[in-house]
C-alpha angles and dihedrals in degrees: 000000000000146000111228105207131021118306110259118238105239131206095198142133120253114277109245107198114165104220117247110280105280087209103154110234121205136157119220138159106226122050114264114246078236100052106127092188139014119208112204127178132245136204133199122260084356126123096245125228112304085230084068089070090213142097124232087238088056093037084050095051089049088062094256112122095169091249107166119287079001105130143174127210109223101184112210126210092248127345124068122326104266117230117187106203132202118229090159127220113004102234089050087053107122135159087276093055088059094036089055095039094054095044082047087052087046096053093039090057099038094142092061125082101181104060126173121197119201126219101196118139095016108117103125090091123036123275105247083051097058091036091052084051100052100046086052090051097055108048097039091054096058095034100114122165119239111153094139102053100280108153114236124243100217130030122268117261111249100173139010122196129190115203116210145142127283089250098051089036094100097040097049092046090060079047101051087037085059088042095057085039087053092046105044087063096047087050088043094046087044087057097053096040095050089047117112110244096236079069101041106050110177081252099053091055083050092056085046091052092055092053101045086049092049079046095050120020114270142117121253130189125178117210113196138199092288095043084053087054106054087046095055097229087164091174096052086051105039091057089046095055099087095049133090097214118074133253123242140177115214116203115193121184121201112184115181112237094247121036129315128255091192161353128251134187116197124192125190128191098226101186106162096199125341113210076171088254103240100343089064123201113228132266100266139100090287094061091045092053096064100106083087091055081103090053087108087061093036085062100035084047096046084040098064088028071069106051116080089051083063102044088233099194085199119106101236121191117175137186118199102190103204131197136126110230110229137170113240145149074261116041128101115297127212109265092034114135113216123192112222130196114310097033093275107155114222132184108221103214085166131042095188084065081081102131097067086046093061095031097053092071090052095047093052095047092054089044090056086050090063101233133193085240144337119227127174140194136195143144086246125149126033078207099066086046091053083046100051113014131227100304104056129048135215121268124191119167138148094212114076085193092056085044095051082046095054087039096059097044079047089059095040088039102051083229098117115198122188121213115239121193126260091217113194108211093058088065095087087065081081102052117105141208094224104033153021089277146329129241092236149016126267119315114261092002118129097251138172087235090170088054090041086053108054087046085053094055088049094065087072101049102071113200097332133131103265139177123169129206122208100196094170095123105038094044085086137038125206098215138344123302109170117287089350093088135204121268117024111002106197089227106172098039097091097033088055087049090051092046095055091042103062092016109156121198104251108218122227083254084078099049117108 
């Protein structure tokens, strides 16, 4: 691990991460004697567990119909509190239902620290599925920030416990081992994100990044201002311009123990904080929200921190291009022409389309490294978020086999995504007068900039295998919604897990 130029003197604040819930996660087949609430599913119209002690007409006449994350609290004289919980009929059971019931049990219990969830009866999906979504459920549902001396609301999870029979015991333990995996890099995705960024420079997370890869087992590298500058990387450093923090691109390297099966580049949009630099955005809750404009890097940075527990076979690179975008006597002007890697000229007519200025030099250096196949991933574009809303993200590729890829984890992750076209025609919005290319379409014109954006960041990518995720509506949630919770979500840091661990090489058959 290096740095590859001087170490920057920083007037910062001190960096305040909470460190990923410590819960301890373990699968047994007999309740623990310390065991404070037991979560057991329900289905509709079905007789529930013996152990509930009830039956479904008593639990019908209570209120409770066993509709799915619906849950009903049945206190016992001693022994753990009881929580019936909903998953609704049993052939429409799938890995969200156990994900939801579990976050509904956790936040029907929240007083309580040590939780068991039981997995009888669930047997329509396979065991290490409904373990992993449980586990998930649980601890997502009681993450809460509160890095600045906020109390919390519910207590902290100490322990998690799936019950199971002997013969699924070892099934549904690989699968609760991938779902604490999974959740400690949403939690620690939802930390950096909702982070202020007086707390959160690009350089502290560089410092971050080091210590998670002494921690876990993979490489770091720090490139500074200078490195930046012999490699050309214009964009990184023409956002930067206006700021008094300095850039930095942060490459980490995660190689599996045994071969490779493939080979993985991985880009994150690591704005610290976007005023939107001249261009400046206006005085409302959006602006106020841009801390979370490096939510792209914080999941591609949980998700390899991530890796080596897993034994991904997969080869990962990543590049976290970090900057915050400021106005300033010397930032970036409308009008400028940068030069990005590669040696590709663009005219900047908007300042506030930052994140494909940063995000291009990455993409062409990991186009220059041949991968399997280039994602991305960036809260980009205010017009895929109108387009889609705050629950599905954008998704741009020119591989049907990567798409189907990103799809599937999507559908395993709970983290839908929604394919958008790469339409052709709309490309010469982006031609300019002065220069290879501008950032946007013409000022003041009606434009699909989502769509723009992601054919902007094609230009970088050469022939590769390439898939691009706009995360800019689901990086935030409005309020709490089971185990999706209020404030920065770290949507992306569990679909980008699922992606490298069952990655699959596309062919050139599959390029369009």
């Amino acid at each position: 691990m290096a740095r590859t130029t001087e170490t920057v003197q920083r007037q910062t604040k001190p960096f305040l991460l909470q460190r990923p819930m410590s819960a301890n996660v373990s699968v047994a087949t007999a309740l623990a004697a310390n065991v404070t609430a037991l979560g057991i599913p329900v289905f509709e119209a079905r007789e529930p567990p013996k152990n509930l002690g009830l039956s479904f007409d008593r639990l019908k006449a209570a209120g409770f119909t066993a509709k799915p994350a619906s849950t009903l609290v049945v206190p016992q004289a001693d022994g753990p509190l009881m929580v019936a919980v909903g998953v609704g009929a049993s052939d429409a059971l799938d890995a969200g239902n156990i994900r939801d019931a579990a976050a509904a049990f956790a936040q029907a219990a929240s007083s309580q620290d040590r939780l068991a969830f039981s997995l009888e009866g669930i047997d329509q999906l396979p065991f290490e599925v409904a373990a992993q979504a449980a586990v998930e459920g649980l601890l997502l549902a009681r993450y809460e920030y509160t890095g600045f001396g906020r109390e919390r609301k519910a207590s902290p999870i100490e322990e998690v416990i799936l019950l199971t029979s002997s013969a699924q015991e070892a099934a549904a333990r690989s699968g609760a081992e991938r779902g604490h995996a999974y959740a400690k890099a949403t939690i620690l995705a939802r930390d950096l994100a909702n982070t202020p960024h007086s707390h959160l420079t690009a350089m502290q997370l560089a410092d971050l990044a080091i210590k998670l890869g002494k921690e876990n087992g993979f490489e770091v590298e720090i490139f500074e201002k200078q490195a930046l500058q012999k490699l050309n990387c214009g964009g990184l450093l023409g956002v930067n311009a206006g700021s008094v923090e300095p850039p930095c691109m942060i490459k980490l390297t995660y190689r599996p123990k045994g071969k490779a099966t493939g080979s993985i580049g991985l880009i994150g949009k690591g704005i610290m904080y976007d005023s939107g630099g001249i261009s400046l955005k206006p005085n409302d809750s959006v602006h106020a929200r841009m801390k979370n404009d490096m939510s792209g890097a914080a999941a591609v940075l949980a998700a390899v921190a991530e890796l080596p527990e897993l034994g991904c076979s997969t080869s990962v690179t990543a590049y976290l291009m970090c900057t915050d975008n400021m106005p300033s006597g010397t930032a970036m002007a409308l009008g400028d022409i940068i030069t990005t890697h590669g040696g590709k000229t663009v005219e900047v007519n908007n300042t506030d389309a930052e994140g494909r200025l940063v995000m291009c030099d990455a993409l062409a250096i990991a186009a220059e490294e041949k991968h399997d196949a280039i994602l991305d991933i960036a809260t980009l574009t205010g017009s895929v978020m109108r387009a889609l809303g705050p629950d599905i993200a954008g998704l741009f590729g020119n591989d049907e086999a990567l798409i189907k890829q990103v799809k599937r984890a999507a559908e395993a992750t709970g983290e839908p995504v929604w394919q958008l076209p790469l339409h052709k025609p709309y490309r010469k919005a982006l031609d300019s007068d002065v220069a290879a290319m501008r950032n946007t379409g013409p000022t003041g014109a009606a434009q699909p900039d989502g769509i723009l954006a992601a054919m902007y960041l094609a230009e970088f990518i050469g022939d590769a295998p390439w898939a691009h995720i706009d995360i800019c509506g689901t990086a935030w949630n409005e309020r709490d919604q089971l185990w999706r919770r209020a404030g920065c979500s770290g949507f992306g840091a569990r679909l980008l897990l699922d992606i490298a661990t069952n990655f699959a090489p596309p062919t050139p058959s599959t390029r369009h």
